[in-house]
N, C-alpha and C positions, 0 to 999 in steps of 0.2 A: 364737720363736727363742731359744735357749738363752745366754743371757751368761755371757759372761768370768770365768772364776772366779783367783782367787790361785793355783791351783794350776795352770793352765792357762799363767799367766805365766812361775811359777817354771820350767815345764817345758821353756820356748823360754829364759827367763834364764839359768837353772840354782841353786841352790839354797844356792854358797856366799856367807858374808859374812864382810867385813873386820869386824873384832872389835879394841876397843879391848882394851890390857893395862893392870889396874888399878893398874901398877907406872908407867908412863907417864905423864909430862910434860906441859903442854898444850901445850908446843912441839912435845913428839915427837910426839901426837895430830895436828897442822897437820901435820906431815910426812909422815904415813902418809895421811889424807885427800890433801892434794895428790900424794903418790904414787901414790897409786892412784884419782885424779881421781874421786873420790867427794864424795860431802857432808854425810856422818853416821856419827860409828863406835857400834856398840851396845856394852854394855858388860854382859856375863853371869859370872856367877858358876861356881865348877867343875861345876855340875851342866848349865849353859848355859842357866840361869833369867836372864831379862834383868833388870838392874838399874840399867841407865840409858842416855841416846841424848846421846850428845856431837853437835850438829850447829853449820851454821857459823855461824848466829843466837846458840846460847850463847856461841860461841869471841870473834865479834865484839862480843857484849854486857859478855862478861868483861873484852877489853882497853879499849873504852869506859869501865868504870868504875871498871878498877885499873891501866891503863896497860902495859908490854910485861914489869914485871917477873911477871906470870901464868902468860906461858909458862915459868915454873920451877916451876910448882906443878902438883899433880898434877891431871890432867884431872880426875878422878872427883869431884874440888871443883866442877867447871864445870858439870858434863850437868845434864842433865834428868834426873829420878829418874822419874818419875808419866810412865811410858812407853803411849800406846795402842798396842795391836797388833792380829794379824788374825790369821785362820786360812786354810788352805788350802783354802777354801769358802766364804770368804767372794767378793760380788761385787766387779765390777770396780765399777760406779754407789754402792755403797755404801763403797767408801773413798775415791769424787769426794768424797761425803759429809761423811765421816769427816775425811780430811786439811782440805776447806774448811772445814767447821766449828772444826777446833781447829788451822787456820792451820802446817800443818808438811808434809815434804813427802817424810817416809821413816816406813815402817810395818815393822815387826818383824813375822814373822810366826811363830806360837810356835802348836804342840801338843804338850798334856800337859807345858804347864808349861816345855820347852823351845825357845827359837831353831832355827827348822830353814828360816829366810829369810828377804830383806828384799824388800821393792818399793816404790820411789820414783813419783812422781806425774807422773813423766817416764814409765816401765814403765805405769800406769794410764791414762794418756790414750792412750800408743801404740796400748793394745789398745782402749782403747774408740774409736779413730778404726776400727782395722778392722775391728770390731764393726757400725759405722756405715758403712763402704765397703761391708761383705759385703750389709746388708742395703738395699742404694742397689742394687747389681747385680742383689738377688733382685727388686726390684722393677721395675727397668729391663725382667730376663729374662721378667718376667710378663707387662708391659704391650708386648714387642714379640710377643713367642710366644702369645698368645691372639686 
């Protein structure tokens, strides 16, 4: 059976992302995540080369150990720099992988260099659960029809 690809997601998610502005606040940063009930902004450069993942692990880790005056400083002080991402080809079992191992829970997903998606580890278990329903039925449909 054929698994789940990143591009298969983006295709039922759709392909846009909230995009931090490197002009922004980590106040204004929490504002745009809680408006748009999200939990990580990427943060790309004008070519749309990623150059860091604001997520709420940083935001929370920030005010933990400078307190509320943070949110006046500019997000792009906060994020994560040392961004992993994925491509459109890559698998679904391989960013279980990827996110478990380096413990985070939104993948950028970047060809030639540019952001052209995100998928969250919410998005990656959805598919790989239907992944696993499809092939629970193929075997169900086998073991009744033979």
């Amino acid at each position: 059976m054929e698994m789940t690809t990143v591009r298969q997601i983006l295709s039922v998610k759709g392909e846009d992302v909230i995009t931090g502005d490197r002009s922004m606040t980590l106040g204004q940063a929490v504002a745009r995540l809680a408006g748009n009930r999200i939990g990580a902004l990427i943060f790309v450069d004008d070519e749309r080369r990623v150059i860091g993942i604001l997520s709420e692990r940083d935001i929370v880790a920030s005010l933990a150990l400078h307190g509320a005056r943070v949110l006046e400083e500019l997000a792009t002080a906060h994020m994560t720099r040392k961004v992993s991402t994925c491509t459109r080809d890559d698998i679904v079992e391989d960013l279980m992988d990827t996110m478990t191992a380096g413990r985070f829970r939104h993948l950028p997903v970047v060809e030639e260099g540019k952001l052209v998606g995100m998928v969250s580890i919410g998005d990656v278990v959805k598919h790989r659960v239907a992944d696993i329903e499809h092939q629970a039925s193929e075997i169900r449909n086998y073991l009744f029809t033979t």
